[in-house]
N, C-alpha and C positions, 0 to 999 in steps of 0.2 A: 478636090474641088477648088477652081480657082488657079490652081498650084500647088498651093497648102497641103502640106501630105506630114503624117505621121509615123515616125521611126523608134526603133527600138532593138538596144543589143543587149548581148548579157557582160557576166562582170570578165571573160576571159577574152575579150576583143576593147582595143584604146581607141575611143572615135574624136576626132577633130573635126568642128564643124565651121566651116568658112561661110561668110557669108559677104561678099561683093569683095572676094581675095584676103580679108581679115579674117582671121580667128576668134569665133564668136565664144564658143567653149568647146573644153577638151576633156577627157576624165574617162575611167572603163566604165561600162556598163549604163552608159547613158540612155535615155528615154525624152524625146524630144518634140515640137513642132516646127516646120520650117517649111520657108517659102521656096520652090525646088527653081525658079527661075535666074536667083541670085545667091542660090546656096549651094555647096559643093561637099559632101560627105566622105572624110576616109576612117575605113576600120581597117584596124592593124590587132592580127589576133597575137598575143602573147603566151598562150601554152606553149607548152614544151612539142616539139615535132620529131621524129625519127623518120631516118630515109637509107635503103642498104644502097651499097656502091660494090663494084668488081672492075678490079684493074689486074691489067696485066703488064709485070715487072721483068726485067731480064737478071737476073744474077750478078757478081762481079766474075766467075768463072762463065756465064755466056748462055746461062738456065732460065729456061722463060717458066714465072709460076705465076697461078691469079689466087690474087688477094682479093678475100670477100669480106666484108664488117659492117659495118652500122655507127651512125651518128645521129648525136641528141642534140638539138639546139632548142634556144628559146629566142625570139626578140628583147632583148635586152633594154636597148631605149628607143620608144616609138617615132618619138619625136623627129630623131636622128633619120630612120630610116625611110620614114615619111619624105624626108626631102630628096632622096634621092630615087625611090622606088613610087612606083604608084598603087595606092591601093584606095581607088575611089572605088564607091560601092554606089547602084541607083537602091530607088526606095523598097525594093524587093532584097537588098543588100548583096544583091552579086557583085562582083571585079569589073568592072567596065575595061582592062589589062589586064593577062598574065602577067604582070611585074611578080607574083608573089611568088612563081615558081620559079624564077630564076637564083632565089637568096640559094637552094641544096643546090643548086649547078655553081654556083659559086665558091662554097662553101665544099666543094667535091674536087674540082681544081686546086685548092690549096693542099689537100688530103692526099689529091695524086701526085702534085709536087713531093710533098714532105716523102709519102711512102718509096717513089722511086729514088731519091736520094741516099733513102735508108737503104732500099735492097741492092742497092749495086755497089753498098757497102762490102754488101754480106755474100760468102758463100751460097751454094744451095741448101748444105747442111747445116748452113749456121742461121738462113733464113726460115730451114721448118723446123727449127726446135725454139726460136728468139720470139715467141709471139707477142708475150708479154712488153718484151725491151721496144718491139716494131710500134706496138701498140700504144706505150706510154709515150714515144717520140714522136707520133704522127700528131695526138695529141695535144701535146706542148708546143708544135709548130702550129698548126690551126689555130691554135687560143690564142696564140701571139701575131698571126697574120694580119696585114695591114685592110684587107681587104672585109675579115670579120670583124675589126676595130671599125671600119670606117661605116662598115652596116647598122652598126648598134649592138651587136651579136655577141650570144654568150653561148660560147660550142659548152653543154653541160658534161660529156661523156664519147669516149669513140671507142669502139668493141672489136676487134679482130677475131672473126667469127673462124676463117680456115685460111691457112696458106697450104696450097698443093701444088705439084709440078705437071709438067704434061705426062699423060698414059705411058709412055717410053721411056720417060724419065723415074716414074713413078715402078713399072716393073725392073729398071734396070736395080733400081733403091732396093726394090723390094728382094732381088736376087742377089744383091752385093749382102743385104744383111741377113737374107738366111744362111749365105754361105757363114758370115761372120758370129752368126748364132749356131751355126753345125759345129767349130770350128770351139767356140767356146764351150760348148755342149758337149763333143770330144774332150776338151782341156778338165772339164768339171767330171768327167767320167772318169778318165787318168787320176784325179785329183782325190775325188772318193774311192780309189781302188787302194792307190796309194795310204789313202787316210786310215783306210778300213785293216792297212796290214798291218801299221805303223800303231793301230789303237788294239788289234788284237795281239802285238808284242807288248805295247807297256800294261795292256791286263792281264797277259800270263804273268811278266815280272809285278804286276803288283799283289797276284794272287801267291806267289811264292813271297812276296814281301808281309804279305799278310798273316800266310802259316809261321813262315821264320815268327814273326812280332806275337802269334799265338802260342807258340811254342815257348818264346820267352815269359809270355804271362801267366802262361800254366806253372811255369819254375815258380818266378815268381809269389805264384801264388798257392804252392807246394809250402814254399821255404815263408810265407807269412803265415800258414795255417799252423806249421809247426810251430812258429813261437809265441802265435795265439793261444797253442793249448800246454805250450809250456807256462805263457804266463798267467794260463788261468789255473792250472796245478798249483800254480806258485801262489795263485791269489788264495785259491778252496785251502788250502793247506793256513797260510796266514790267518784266514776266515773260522779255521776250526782251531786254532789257538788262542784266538781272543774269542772264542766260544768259551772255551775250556777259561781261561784267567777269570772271562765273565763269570761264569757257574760257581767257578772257587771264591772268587770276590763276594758272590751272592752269599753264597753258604756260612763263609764270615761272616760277611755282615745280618745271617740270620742267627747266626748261634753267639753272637754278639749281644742281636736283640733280646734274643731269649733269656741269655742270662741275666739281663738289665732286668728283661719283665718279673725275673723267675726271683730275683734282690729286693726290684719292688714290692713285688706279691708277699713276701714272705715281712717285710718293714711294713705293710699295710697292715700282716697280721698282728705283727708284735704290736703296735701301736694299739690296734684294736683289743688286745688281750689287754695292755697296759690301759686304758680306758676304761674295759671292763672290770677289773681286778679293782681300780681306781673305785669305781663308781660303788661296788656290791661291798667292799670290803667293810665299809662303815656298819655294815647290817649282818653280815654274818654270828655276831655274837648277840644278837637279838634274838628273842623267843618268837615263835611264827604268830603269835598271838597279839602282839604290841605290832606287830609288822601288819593284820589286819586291823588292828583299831586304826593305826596313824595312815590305811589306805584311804585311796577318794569313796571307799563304799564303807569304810568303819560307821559309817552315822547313818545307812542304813536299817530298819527294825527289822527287814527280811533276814540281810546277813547274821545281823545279831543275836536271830531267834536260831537258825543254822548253825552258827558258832553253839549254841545252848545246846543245841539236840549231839552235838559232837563231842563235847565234855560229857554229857552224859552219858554220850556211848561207851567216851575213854574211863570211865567211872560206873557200869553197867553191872561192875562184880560189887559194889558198891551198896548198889538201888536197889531196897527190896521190892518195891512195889512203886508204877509212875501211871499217871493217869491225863491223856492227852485228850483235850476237849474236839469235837467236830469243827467247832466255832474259830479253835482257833490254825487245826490245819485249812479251814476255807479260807481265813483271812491269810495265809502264808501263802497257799495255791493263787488267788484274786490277786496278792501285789506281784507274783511271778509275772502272772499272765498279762 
């Protein structure tokens, strides 16, 4: 309405907005209003892009091969490439130019520079096995090209997807290396026949080096057994003479013992008879009668009435007549009991 129109990008496109040839503002991802009669919009998208290329190179021997791979770029700085490229967009945000496809045509030109330089370095043979080496030089020539410098441009990556030669070239490869695979494949056959004689002679000789070395260890171990069992003779033999010293040593030293206990026993007795003898002798010439008065039961009336009935038995041719009351064997019987 009026002009007045509303725009809007996201954050992986950098817009610059002019407005009567000045730069009003710039920034990613901008969301804006603007008057579209004195105002002029460029998006410059910054993601990363991939584009495949095929070239076809001649060899240094005179071999035509195509080269197929892939390149990563990003816009690097917008700013830069803004002044040289056009990338105005109307309020629907399409290109009012293709400027923006021309960055991989440029950007493919330096890649086929670099790459033809390399292959006409190289053999055929040395260009389809070199992928890596082709790969990192195309590379490092693009990233340093005056033409990706002068864009704003950052080549992120370049991929050398195949190097092939033509159909005629390709079977003649393919027939030069079978032959050289028959050829080594013969050499490896030879190689194993040989190997296989050469290994069934050193394990015949090492199966007789093996009996010979068996042969010596059974000696060996003939001539160890026998003085194994000489020096165990020798040991059982030693073994049952300090048996024998032991037993005799024993035996001494039992009938050693014995006589000690048998000196003992016999001084325990004497001592004991001399103690005894000691002890009674002072009483032997005592009457048995003073021997029970001076006992711990003399002052008993039981014993003493006992003692009485014992005199009188010893004096019984004596007594012509004795008369014992009831009263007084109850009281004799009563203090027993």
């Amino acid at each position: 309405m009026l002009g007045i129109n509303y725009i809007k990008f996201d954050s992986m496109n950098y817009v610059i907005h002019y407005k009567n040839g000045r730069i009003k503002k710039e920034g990613r991802g901008l969301s804006f209003f603007y008057f579209s009669p004195n105002s002029s919009i460029v998006s410059i998208p910054v993601q990363s892009n991939d584009f495949q290329f095929v070239f076809k190179e001649t060899t240094k021997d005179y071999q035509e091969i195509t080269l197929q791979g892939q390149i990563t770029y990003k816009i690097n700085n917008p700013t830069q490439i803004a002044e040289i490229l056009d990338f105005t967009v109307d309020k629907k945000k399409q290109y009012l130019k293709n400027d923006y496809e021309k960055i991989p045509q440029r950007i493919i030109n330096e890649a086929q520079t670099a790459s033809a330089a390399i292959i006409q370095r190289l053999h055929l043979k040395e260009a389809l096995r070199q992928l890596e080496g082709i790969e990192k030089e195309i590379f490092t020539t693009v990233q340093k090209s005056k033409a990706v410098a002068m864009l704003g441009l950052e080549v992120l990556s370049v991929n050398i997807l195949g190097v092939t030669p033509t159909p005629e070239m390709a079977r003649a490869l393919e027939a030069q290396t079978r032959e050289s695979l028959q050829k080594e494949a013969d050499q490896a056959v030879y190689e194993r026949r040989n190997f296989a004689v050469e290994q069934e002679r050193m394990i015949k000789e090492s199966e007789l080096n093996t009996e010979i070395a068996v042969e010596e260890k059974q000696k060996q171990i003939v001539e160890k057994k026998m003085e194994t069992d000489l020096v165990k003779q020798e040991n059982e033999q030693k073994l049952k003479e300090m048996e024998m010293v032991s037993s005799i040593s024993l035996e001494e030293q039992k009938k050693t013992l014995i006589d000690i206990q048998v000196t003992n026993e016999k001084k325990e007795a004497d001592v004991k008879e001399y103690t005894l003898n000691a002890s009674l002798n002072p009483y032997k010439e005592l009457d048995w009668k003073i021997l029970m008065a001076i006992g711990n039961n003399g002052n008993n009336p039981s014993n003493n009435i006992a003692l009485a009935f014992r005199e009188l038995a010893e004096n019984a041719d004596k007594i012509g007549n004795l008369n014992i009351s009831p009263e007084l064997l109850d009281s004799i019987v009563r203090s027993k009991s």
